[in-house]
Structure formats: structure tokens, C-alpha cells
N, C-alpha and C positions, 0 to 999 in steps of 0.2 A: 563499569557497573555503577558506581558514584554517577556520572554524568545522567544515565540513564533514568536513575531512581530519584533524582533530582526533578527532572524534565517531569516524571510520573506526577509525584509527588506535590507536585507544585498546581498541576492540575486539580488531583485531588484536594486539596486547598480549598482551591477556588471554590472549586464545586460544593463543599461543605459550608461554607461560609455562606455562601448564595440561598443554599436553604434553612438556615439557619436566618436571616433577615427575612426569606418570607413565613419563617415561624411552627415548621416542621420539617419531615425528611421530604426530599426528592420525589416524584413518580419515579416508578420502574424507567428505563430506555424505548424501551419496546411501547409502552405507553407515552411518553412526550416525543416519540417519533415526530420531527422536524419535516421529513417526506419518508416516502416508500421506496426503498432499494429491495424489498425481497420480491424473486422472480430469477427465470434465467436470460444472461444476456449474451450480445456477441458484439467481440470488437469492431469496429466499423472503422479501418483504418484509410484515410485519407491523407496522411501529411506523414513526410518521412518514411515510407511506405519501402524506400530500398534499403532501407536500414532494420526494420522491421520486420518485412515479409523473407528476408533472405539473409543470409548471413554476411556482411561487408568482409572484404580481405582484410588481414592484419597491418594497423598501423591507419585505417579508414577513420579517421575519431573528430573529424567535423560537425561543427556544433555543440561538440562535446568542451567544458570549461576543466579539461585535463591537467596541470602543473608537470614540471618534466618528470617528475618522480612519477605519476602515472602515465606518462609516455612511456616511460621505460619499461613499467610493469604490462603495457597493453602490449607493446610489441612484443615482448616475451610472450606472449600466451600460445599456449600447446595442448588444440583440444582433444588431443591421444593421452596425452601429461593426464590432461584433468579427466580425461575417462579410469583410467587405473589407477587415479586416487579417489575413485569412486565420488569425483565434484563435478557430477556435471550437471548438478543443478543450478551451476554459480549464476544463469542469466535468468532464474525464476524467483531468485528471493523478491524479496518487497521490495526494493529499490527500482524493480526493472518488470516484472512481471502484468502488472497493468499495460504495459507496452508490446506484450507478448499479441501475437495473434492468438485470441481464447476466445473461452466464452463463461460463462460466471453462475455460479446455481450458489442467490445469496439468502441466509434465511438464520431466524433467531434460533442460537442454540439452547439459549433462556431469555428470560425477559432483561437481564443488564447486558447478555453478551451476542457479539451481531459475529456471524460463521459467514465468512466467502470460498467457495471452491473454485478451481479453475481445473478445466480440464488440461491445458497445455501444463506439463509438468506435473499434477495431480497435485494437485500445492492446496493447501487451506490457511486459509489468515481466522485469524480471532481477533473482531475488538472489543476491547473489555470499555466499559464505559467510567469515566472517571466519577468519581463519587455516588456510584450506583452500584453496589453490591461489589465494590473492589476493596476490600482493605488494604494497608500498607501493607501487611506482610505477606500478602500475596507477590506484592508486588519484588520483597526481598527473596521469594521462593522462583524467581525467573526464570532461573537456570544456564544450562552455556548459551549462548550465542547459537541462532537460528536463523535459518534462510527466511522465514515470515519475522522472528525479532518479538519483542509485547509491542503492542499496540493500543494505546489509549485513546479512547475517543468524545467525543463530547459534541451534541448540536448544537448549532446555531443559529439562531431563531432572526428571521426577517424584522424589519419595521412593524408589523402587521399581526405579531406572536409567529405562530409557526407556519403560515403563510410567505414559502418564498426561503424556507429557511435552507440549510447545507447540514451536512457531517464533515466534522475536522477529525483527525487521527494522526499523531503523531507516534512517529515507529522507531524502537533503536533496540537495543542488542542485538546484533547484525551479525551472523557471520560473515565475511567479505565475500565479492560477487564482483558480477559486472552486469553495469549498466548498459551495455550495447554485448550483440553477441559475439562481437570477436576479442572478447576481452578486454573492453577498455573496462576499468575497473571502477571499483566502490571500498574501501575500508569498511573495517569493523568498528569505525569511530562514525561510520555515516548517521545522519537521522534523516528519515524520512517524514515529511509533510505533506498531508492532502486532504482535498478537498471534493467532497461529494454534492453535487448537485443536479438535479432532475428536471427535465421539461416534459410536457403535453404538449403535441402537436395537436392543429384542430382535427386531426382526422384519430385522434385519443393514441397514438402511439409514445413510447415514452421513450427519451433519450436519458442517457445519462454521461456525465461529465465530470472524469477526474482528474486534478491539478495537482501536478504531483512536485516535491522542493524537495529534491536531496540536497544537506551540505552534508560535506565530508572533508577536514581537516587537513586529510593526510594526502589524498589525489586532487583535487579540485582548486581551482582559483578564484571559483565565484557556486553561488547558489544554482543549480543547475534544473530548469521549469521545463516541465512537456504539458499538454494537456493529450485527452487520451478520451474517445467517446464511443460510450454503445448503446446498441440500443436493445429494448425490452424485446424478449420471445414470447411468444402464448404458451408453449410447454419445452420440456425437454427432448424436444425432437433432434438431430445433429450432436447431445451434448455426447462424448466422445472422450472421456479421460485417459490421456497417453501419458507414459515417462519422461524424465528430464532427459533433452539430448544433447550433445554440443554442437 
């Protein structure tokens, strides 16, 4: 909790100071929008795709920066175990769920706070924008550990002002999970880091691209990077919200 409210914190900071040198509060979020993420999208999975689209056998954790403490907890994994502890959500939290085959219906739940749904797992993230309508004690009212965790975000503005810019979000109160679905894992110490960014194609279709950095203390060896792309829909046609399954 300390680690977390720190990482928050420290944003909000930032953010406060920044407008305070340009000599008032902030715009809303929703208003200094950096680019357009609201619409519905679908994963466009190209890379890693047997890992992704299907469940690997246990003990499959290639490419994965696993330490043997989470070797050992992956190949434990028993997803009958984790259906009648009623966890089988453990491969939709934030750590892994951009990874998921989905598809995304992203849209302002207000003006400081940005709502993503997925239909795979029926999961919602919130991110709260740092120094735009978040006080600190929201942030000490977080609660247990969640498969989405808080998420604090902030844009980041191109060369050019907001021209070319991204959304950064970092994620932590975790409940633990796993980052591939046969169980290779994640702690409740992970943070998640990512990165939103948008293109136009010339035929005006829109991709989007997220860079997602779990560390995690307890299972990992090293920062562990995927990128992850989809692309925009015209409506919600196909969108399809199912249960978490293992």
C-alpha cells in the first residue's frame, strides 16, 4: 500500500506543480486529450499469437523473465484449483488482459476519469488522471487489491504540444494473477506501465498501441515489455462480453 501511494502520489506532485508554474489549475483530462482513445476496438493479434490465442501447456513460460520462485508457482498452477476458489479471473487483471483476445468500448466516465471495458472477462479499468480531480485521499480510500488495481494516468504531449502525444498509466494494488494463461504468474507487488498511442492510416482507420512494463519483485528477473495493437471499430457490432474462464 506505502509503495503504491507513493508511485500515486508522486505523480500527483508533479502534476500540481506544473500548473501551478503555468499560473492556474489544469484543464479537465478529457479536455487536454493528447489523442482520441474513445470508441470500440479489437485486438489485432500478430505476434505470439500461440500464447495468446490458446492456452500453452503448463510449465510453456518462454519469453517470459520468470525467477525460479515463479517457475515454481507456474507449474503449480491448477485451473480446476482456481475455478472453486472462484479465481478465474487471475489472466484478466491489468497485467495481462490487453493481451487477451478482446475487444475494448473506451469512453469518459467524466471529464478527469477515462473507463475501458473489455469484453473478454467483462473487466473495466478506470483511469483516474493525476492531478485532475484526484485528491490524495482518494487515493488512501483504494481499497483491497483488484484485478484492474488504481490506475493513474497522465498525457504526454509530443514536440509540437499535443500533436503526436501518448497516455501513460501506471497500475499497482494488484491482486496476483498471471501474465500468460497457464499460470505463469504476477505478485501483488507487480506495477504495471503503459503506454497509449494512436495512428491514422491514410485510408483514416485508426490503430492503437499499447506498451505495456510489468515489474514484479517477487516472480520476475527483469522488466517484462509486450506491445499489443488494435484497431478502431465504426460501432459496436461483434462486441460480446463474456466471463472470466481458465
Amino acid at each position: 500500500m506505502t509503495r503504491f501511494l507513493t508511485v500515486a502520489l508522486c505523480l500527483l506532485t508533479c502534476a500540481a506543480a506544473s500548473a501551478q508554474r503555468a499560473g492556474g489549475p489544469p484543464p479537465a483530462a478529457r479536455e487536454a486529450a493528447a489523442i482520441d482513445l474513445t470508441g470500440y476496438w479489437v485486438s489485432v493479434i500478430t505476434e505470439d499469437w500461440k500464447y495468446r490465442m490458446v492456452t500453452p501447456r503448463k510449465g510453456v513460460f518462454d519469453a517470459l523473465p520468470l525467477n525460479p520462485e515463479g517457475r515454481k508457482v507456474g507449474n503449480a498452477w491448477d485451473p480446476a484449483r482456481d475455478e472453486a476458489a472462484g479465481e478465474q479471473c487471475r489472466t484478466y487483471g491489468a497485467a495481462a488482459i490487453m493481451r487477451m483476445p478482446t475487444r475494448l468500448n473506451i469512453t469518459w466516465q467524466d471529464a478527469n476519469t477515462l473507463r475501458i471495458q473489455t469484453d473478454a472477462g467483462t473487466q473495466t479499468r478506470i483511469f483516474h488522471f493525476a492531478g485532475q480531480g484526484l485528491p490524495a485521499v482518494a487515493l488512501a480510500k483504494a481499497g483491497e487489491p483488484s484485478w484492474q488495481g488504481l490506475s493513474v494516468a497522465r498525457w504526454e504531449y509530443g514536440p509540437a504540444g499535443r500533436t503526436g502525444g501518448s497516455l501513460r498509466v501506471v497500475t499497482t494494488n494488484l491482486r496476483a494473477g498471471y501474465v500468460r494463461r497457464n499460470g505463469a504468474p504476477y505478485s501483488e507487488r507487480a506495477t504495471v506501465t503503459e503506454h497509449y498511442d494512436v495512428n491514422t492510416l491514410p485510408n483514416g482507420v485508426k490503430w492503437m498501441t499499447i506498451t505495456t512494463k510489468v515489474d514484479d519483485p517477487t516472480y520476475f528477473t527483469r522488466t517484462y515489455i509486450t506491445t499489443s495493437d488494435f484497431k478502431q471499430l465504426p460501432d459496436a457490432a461483434g462486441w460480446n462480453p463474456t466471463p472470466c474462464a481458465t
